[in-house]
C-alpha positions as CSV (number, residue, x, y, z in Angstrom):
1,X,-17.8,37.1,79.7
2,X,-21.6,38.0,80.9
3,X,-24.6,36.7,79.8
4,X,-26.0,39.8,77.6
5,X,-29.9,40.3,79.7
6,X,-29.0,39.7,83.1
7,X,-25.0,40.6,83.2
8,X,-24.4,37.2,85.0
9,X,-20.8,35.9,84.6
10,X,-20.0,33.2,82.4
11,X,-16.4,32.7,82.9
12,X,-16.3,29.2,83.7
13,X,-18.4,27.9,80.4
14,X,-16.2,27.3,77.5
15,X,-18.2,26.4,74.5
16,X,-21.7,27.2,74.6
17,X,-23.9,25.4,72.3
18,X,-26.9,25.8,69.9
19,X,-29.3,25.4,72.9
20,X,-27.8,26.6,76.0
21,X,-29.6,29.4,78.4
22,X,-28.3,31.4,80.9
23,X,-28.2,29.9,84.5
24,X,-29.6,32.8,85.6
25,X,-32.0,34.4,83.3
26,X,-32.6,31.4,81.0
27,X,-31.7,33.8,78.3
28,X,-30.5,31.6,74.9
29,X,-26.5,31.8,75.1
30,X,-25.9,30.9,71.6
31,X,-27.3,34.5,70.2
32,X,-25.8,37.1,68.4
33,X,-26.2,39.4,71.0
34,X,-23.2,37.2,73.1
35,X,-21.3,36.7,70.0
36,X,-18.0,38.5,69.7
37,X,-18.5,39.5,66.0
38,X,-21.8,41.4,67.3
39,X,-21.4,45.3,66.3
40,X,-23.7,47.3,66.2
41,X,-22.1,49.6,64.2
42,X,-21.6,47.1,60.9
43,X,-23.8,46.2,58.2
44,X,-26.2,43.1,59.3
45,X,-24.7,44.3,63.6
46,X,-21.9,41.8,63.0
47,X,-18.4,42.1,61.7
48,X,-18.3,38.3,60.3
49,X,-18.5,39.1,56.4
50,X,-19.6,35.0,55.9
51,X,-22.4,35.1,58.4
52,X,-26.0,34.6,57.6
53,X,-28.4,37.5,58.1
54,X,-30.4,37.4,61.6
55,X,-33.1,38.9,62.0
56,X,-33.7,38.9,66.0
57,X,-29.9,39.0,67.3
58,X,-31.8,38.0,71.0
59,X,-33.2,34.5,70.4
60,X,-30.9,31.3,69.7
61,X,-29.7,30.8,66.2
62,X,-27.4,28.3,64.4
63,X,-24.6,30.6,63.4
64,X,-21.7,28.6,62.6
65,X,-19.0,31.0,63.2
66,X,-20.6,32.1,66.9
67,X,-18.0,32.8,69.5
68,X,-18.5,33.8,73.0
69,X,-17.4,36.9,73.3
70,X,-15.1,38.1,76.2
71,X,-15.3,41.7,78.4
72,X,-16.2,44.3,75.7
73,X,-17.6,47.7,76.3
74,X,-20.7,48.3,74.1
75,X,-20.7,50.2,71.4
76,X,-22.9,53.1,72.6
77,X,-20.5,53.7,75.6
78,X,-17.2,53.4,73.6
79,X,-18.9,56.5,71.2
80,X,-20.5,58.6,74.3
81,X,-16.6,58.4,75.6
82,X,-15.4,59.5,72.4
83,X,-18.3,62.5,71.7
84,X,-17.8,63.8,75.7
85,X,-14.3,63.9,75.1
86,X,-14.6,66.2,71.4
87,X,-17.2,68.2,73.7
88,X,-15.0,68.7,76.2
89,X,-11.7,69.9,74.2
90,X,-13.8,72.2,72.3
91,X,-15.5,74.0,74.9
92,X,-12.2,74.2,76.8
93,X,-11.1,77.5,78.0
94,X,-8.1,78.8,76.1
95,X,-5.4,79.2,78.8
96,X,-2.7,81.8,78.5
């Protein structure tokens, strides 16, 4: 677990509530941005069908069904992976 701006860890904090910042950064904590329904791929960027729509998924918010989310590669990298790896079976020479 990482705060989402600075990347510091946040393994020992184990409920984060409506007002708590980063140690580091002072970035808000309770934001979509560390929640572990936040996708940016999904309708609204998070994969709780129930939530409320927010708008900036950066400041604090009052989400009830926020959770801190644990180790996750972003979204971006996990589709870069995939796209190299299409790239890189098709263009692969044909060995006889």
């Amino acid at each position: 677990m990482n705060c989402w701006s600075c990347g510091f860890s946040l393994a020992g904090i184990i409920r984060v509530g409506f007002r708590d910042e980063c140690p580091r950064c002072s970035s808000p904590l309770h934001c979509c941005r560390n929640c572990k329904f936040y996708d940016q791929t999904y309708h609204n960027q998070c994969r709780e069908p129930m939530a409320e729509r927010v708008v900036d998924k950066e400041r604090a918010n009052f989400c009830e069904y926020f959770a801190l989310a644990g180790d996750r590669p972003s979204a971006s990298a996990k589709g870069q992976d995939s796209a190299r790896d299409k790239l890189e079976a098709l263009f692969q020479k044909k060995r006889s």
